[in-house]
N, C-alpha and C positions, 0 to 999 in steps of 0.2 A: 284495875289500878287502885291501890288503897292512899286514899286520900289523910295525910297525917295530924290533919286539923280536927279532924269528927273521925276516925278512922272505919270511916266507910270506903265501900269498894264503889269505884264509879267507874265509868264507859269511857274509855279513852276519849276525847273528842281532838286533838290538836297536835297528834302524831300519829304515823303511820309504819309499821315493823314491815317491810317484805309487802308492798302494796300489789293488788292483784293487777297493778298498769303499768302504764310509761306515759311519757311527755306529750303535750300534743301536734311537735311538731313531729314526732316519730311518721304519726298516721299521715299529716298534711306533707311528708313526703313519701310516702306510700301510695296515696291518692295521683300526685302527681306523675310519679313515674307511670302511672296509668296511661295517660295518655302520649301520642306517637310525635318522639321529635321533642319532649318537652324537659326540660332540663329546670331541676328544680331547686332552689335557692333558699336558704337560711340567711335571713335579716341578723345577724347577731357574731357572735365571737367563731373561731374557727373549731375549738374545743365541744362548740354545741351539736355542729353541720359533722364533727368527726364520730361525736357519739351516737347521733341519730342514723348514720351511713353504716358505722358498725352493727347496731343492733337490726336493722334490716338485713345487713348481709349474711351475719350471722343464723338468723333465722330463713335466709331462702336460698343461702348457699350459690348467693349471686351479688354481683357485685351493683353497689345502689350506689348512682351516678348522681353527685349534688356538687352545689359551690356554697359559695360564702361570702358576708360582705365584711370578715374579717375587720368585727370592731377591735379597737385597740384604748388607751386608755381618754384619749380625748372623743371618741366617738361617743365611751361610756358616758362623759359630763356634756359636747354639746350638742348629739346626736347622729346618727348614721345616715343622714340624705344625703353629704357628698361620699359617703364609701359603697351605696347604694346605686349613684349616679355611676361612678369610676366601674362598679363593676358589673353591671348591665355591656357596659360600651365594651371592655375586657370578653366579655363572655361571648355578644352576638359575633363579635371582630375572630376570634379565636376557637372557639366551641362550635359556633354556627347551628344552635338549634331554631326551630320555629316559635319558641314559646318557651318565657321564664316563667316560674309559677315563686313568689315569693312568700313565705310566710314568716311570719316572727318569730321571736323569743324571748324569754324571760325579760332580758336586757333591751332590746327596742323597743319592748311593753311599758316598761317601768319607768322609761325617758320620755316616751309617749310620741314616738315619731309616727306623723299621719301618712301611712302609705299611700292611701289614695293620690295624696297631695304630690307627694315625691313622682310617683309614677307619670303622673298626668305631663311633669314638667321636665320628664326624661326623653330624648329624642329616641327614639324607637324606629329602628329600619323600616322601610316598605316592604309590607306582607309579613312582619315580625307583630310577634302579642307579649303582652306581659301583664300576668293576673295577679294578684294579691291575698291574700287572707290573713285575719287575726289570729296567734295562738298561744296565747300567754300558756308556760309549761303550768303555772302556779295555778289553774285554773283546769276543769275537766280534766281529759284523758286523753292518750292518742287515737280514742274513736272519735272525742269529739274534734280535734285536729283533721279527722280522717271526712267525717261529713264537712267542715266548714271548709276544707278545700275546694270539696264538688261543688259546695254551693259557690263558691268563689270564681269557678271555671264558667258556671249559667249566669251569674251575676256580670261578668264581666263580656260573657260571649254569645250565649244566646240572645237570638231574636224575635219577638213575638211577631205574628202574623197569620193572616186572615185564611193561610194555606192550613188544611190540613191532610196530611200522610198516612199511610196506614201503617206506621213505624208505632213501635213502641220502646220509650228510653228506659231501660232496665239500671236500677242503681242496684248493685250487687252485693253492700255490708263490705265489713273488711272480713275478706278472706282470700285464702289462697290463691293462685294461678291456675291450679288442678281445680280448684271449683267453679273456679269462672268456664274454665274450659267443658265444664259439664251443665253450666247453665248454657251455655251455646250451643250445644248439643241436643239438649231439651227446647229450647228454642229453635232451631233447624228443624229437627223432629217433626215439630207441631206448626211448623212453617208459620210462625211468628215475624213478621219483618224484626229487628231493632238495632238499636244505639244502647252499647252497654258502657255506661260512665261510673268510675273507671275502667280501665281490662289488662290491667298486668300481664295477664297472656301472654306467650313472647317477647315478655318482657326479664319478669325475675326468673323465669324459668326458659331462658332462650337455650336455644341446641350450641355446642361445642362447634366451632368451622373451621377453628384454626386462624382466625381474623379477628382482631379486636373491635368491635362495632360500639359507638359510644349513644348509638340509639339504634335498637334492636327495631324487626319491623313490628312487633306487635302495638299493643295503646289506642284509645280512643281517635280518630282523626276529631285535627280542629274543625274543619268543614263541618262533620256528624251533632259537632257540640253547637256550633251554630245555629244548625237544621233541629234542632230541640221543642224549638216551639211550634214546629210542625207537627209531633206527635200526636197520638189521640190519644193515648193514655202512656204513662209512666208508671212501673213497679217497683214500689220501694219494700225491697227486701231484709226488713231489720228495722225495730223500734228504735233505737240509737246513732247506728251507723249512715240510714240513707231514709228515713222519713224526715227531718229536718230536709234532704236536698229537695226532695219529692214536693216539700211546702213552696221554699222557693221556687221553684220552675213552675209550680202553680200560679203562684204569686204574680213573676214576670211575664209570664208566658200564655195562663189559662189552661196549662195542662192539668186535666186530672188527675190527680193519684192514686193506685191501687196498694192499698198497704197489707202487707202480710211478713209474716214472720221468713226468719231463713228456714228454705225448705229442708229439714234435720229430721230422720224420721219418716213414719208412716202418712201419719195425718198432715203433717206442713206440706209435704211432698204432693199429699195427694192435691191438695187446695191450689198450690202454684201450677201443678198439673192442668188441673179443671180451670183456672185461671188465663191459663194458655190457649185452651178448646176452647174458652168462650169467646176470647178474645180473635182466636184464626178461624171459629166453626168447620175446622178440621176434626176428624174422628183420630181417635187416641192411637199410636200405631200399635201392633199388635207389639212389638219388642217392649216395650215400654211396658207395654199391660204382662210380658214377661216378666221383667224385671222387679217389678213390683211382687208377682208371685213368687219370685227367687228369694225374696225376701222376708216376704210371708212365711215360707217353707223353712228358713233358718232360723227365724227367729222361734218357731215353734219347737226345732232341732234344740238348740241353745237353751231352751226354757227352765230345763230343770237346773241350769248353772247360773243363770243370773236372777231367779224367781228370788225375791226376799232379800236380795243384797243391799245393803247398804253403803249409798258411795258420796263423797264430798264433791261437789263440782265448782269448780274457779275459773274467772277467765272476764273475755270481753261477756256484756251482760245479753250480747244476742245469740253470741253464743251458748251461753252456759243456760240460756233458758232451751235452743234449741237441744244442746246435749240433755240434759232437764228431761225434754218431752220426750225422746227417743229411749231414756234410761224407763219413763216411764212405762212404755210400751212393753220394755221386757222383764216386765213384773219388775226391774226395780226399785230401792226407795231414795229418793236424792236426798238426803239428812240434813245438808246444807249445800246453799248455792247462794253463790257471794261474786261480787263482782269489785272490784275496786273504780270503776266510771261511776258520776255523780248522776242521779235523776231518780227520782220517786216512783215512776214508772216501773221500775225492775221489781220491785220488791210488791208492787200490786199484781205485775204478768205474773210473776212466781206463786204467789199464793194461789190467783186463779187456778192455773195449771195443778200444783196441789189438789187444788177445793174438786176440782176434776174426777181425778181417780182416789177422793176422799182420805187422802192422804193426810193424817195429823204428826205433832211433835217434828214437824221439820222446820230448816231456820230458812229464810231470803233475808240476804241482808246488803244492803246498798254502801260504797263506801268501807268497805270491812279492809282486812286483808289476811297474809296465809299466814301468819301469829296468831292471830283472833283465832280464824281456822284450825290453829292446832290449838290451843286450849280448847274448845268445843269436845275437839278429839281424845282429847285425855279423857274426857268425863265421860262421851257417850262414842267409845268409835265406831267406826264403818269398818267394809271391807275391804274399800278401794280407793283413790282419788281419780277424779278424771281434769285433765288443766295444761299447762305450757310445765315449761323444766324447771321453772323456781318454785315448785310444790316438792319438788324431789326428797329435801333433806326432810321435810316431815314425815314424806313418805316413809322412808329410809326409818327413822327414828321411833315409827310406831309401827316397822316389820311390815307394811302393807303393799299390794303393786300401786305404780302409779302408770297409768293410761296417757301416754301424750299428746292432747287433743287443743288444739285453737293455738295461742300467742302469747311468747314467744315462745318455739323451740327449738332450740342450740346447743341442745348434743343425742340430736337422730337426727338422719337423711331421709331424702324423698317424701318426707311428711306433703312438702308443699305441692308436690304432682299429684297427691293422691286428693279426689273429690271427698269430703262429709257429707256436702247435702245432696238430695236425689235419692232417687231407691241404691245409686250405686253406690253412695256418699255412706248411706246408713247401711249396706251389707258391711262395707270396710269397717263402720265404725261397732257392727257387730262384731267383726273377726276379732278387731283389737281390744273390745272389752272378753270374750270370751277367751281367746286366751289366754290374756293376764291372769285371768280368774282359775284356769285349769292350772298355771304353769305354779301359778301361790300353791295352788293344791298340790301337786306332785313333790313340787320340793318340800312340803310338810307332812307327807304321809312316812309313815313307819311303813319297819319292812314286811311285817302281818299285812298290811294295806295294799302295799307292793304288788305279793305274793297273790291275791282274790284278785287283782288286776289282772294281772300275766296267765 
């Protein structure tokens, strides 16, 4: 941005073109549809609850069940406790879930209504709950919406005690329902007891019945959430997404936390793996220790297609470092990996991971978005992008494939069934970078090129 006072070029700091996120109440009702029976509530205007329900839906091709406490112009000047009150009482009478999860926005932030307060002073059914969480949009991202809901679920529900379980509470990062359903499966496998907070599962991806069900049977039970401080260990899957919850439940509870990256890839996979065997002192099943070889064997297939490529990755930043590590493995080069969520952290994992496979001239950049991103690209581009559907028009604009990997994306199907992490997570995400990259090449070869094909 050229500055017209000194006419130097400086770094944008106080606007954002196409930011690589969303709001953070997006995630804190993401998180809550996780759990079973729980019906989740926007503090704020009907326009906020309509947007955040769209962009979920859109993206999981399910429809995202929320209310609203339908501020109006006097809630705006003298706050939202009595439209708060009215619609609790509204919702339990009518709705009939077991649990409101509220969280904020922009406008009940900015008036500064004390949830806690409101809550405590609301009559609440027998055997009914109602949790809370802060999430100013002006503030983070819908990741950090997305952990301060979980933390607001343990804060409000969990119980510490002198019991302990051989359960371990798995926090899963924000990801799909297909991934979750593959982290349970790897957890079966290896005969893991756990509690996975949240579990969309059956939730955003429920089967067709012909019935409209306004709470699916999938989701965390509240029982499970309670039972937390029993645990003996918790795995927080994701520097952003679920080690802040992993702190809390510590905090409250004294469970320990096991922190590791999303299993994306070879080596994350393999560590959550071994993470599992230490934890059950089960031997690794032999299908697993398949799988891993299936993967092994493609990726060395694939090799001569993706050795040297250079490709842009955007997105949530535990994602885009997992995509990051996995691009690594198949000889490629991530040229930038940008995140638009706030934290320092991101831009340290990344360079490590770089400093790794002594990778130089690549960007991490915390805060950025996919403007920035295309200027970069003019100067130095890539081959590919890998990210959600608003990387597209860049795509588009400098001829390149774009890969549709993480959040949000809302124009393809079945993304959401299909697992990233896991060895089965990374063969898919090999298929889809490998084709991309052949199908660019076919449709740019001449017909000499053709012809030595055929």
């Amino acid at each position: 941005m050229l500055d017209f006072t000194t006419n130097e070029i400086k770094e944008r700091s106080a606007l954002r073109v196409n930011p690589a996120k969303t709001c953070q109440p997006v995630g804190a009702m993401y998180a809550a549809l996780g759990v079973h029976k729980c019906l989740p509530h926007s503090h704020g205007s009907q326009g906020c609850c309509a947007f955040h329900r769209m962009f979920l839906t859109r993206h999981f091709k399910d429809p995202a069940m929320a209310s609203s406490s339908s501020f109006t112009e006097g809630a705006s000047v003298f706050g939202g406790g009595s439209n708060l009150k009215v619609a609790s009482k509204n919702i339990f009478d009518i709705y009939k879930p077991d649990i409101i999860a509220v969280h904020t926005t922009c406008l009940s932030e900015t008036i500064g209504d004390d949830l806690n307060a409101l809550i405590t002073d609301i009559e609440i059914p027998e055997g009914k709950y109602m949790v809370h969480c802060n999430t100013p949009s002006y503030n983070g991202s819908h990741i950090t919406g997305f952990s301060n809901m979980i933390s607001g679920f343990i804060n409000y529900l969990s119980v510490k005690t002198d019991k302990k379980s051989d359960k371990v509470c798995v926090f899963p990062g924000f990801v799909n329902p297909g991934d979750m359903r593959e982290y349970k499966r790897l957890l079966t496998k290896l005969k893991v007891p756990f509690t996975m907070l949240p579990d969309t599962s059956g939730v955003m991806d429920s089967p067709m019945t012909g019935k409209f069900e306004m709470y699916p049977k999938g989701g965390t039970k509240i029982d499970d959430i309670k039972q937390l401080g029993e645990c003996k260990n918790s795995i927080a899957l994701g520097k952003f997404a679920s080690e802040p919850s992993g702190e809390v439940l510590k905090r409250k509870c004294g469970v320990e936390p096991i922190n590791l990256p999303l299993p994306m890839g070879v080596d994350a996979t393999d560590k959550f793996i071994m993470t599992l065997q230490e934890l059950s002192k089960e031997e690794v099943p032999s299908d697993i220790e398949e799988e891993r070889g299936q993967l092994v064997d493609i990726m060395i297939d694939i090799h001569p297609y993706t050795y040297g490529k250079k490709v842009a990755i955007y997105g949530d930043p535990d994602t885009v470092l997992g995509i990051a590590a996995f691009a690594l493995e198949l000889g490629m080069i991530p040229k930038y990996m940008i995140t638009g969520t706030p934290g320092g952290a991101f831009e340290r994992l990344g360079k490590e991971l770089l400093n790794r496979y002594a990778m130089e001239d690549c960007v991490v950049k915390v805060e950025s978005d996919l403007f920035e991103l295309h200027q970069w690209m003019k100067n130095d581009p890539v081959d590919l992008m890998i990210g959600g559907t608003h990387g597209k028009a860049v795509a588009r604009a400098e001829g390149i494939p774009l890969v549709r990997m993480g959040f949000p994306i809302i124009d393809r199907y079945i993304h959401s069934y299909q697992p990233l992490v896991g060895y089965r997570g990374a063969i898919r995400m090999a298929e889809l970078i490998t084709n991309a990259i052949m199908d660019y090449q076919d449709s740019h070869c001449d017909e000499k090129d053709l012809e030595m094909v055929m």
